[in-house]
C-alpha positions in Angstrom: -4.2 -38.7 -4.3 -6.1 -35.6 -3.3 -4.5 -35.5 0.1 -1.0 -35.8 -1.3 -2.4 -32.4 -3.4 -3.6 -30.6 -1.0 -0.6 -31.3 1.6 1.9 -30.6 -1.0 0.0 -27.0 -1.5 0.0 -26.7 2.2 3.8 -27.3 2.3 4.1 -24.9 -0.6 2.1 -22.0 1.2 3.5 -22.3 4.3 6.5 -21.7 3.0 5.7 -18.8 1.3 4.2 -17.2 4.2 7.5 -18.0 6.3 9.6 -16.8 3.1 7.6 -13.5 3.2 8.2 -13.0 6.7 11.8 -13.3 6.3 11.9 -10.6 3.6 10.0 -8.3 6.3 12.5 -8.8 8.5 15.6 -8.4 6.3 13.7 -5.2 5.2 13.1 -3.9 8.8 17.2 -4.7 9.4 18.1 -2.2 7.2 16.4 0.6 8.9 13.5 1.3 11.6 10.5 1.5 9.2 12.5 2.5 6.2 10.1 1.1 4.0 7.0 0.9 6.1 4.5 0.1 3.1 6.5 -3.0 1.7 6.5 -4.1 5.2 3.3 -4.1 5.6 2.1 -5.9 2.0 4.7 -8.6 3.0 3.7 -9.1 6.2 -0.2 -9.6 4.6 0.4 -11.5 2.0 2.6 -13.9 4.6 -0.9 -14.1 7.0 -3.0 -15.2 3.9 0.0 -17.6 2.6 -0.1 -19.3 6.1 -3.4 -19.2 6.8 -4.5 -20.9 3.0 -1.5 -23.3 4.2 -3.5 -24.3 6.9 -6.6 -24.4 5.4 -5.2 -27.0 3.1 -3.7 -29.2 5.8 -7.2 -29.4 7.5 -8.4 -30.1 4.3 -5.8 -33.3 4.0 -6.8 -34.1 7.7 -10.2 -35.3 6.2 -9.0 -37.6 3.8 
């Protein structure tokens, strides 16, 4: 039951991180750097979405 949890979180940050990404991008389409600071916050908060995603599929590796 745990691992179903913890993969199901993993799922759920991974695909925030790869969401997040896809809003940088979209945001960088619209001009070079237009808006450089949301660009950068998305782009961190993707890294820490994928990298908790992982976390919690290594964590349902050891169940």
């Amino acid at each position: 039951m745990w691992a179903n949890i913890f993969f199901f979180l993993g799922v759920i940050f991974t695909l925030n991180g790869i969401y997040l990404f896809n809003s940088s991008v979209k945001e960088t389409r619209k001009g070079y750097m237009k808006n450089e600071d949301k660009i950068r916050k998305n782009d961190k908060h993707a890294l820490i979405s994928l990298g908790i995603g992982i976390i919690f599929f290594i964590i349902t590796s050891l169940f």
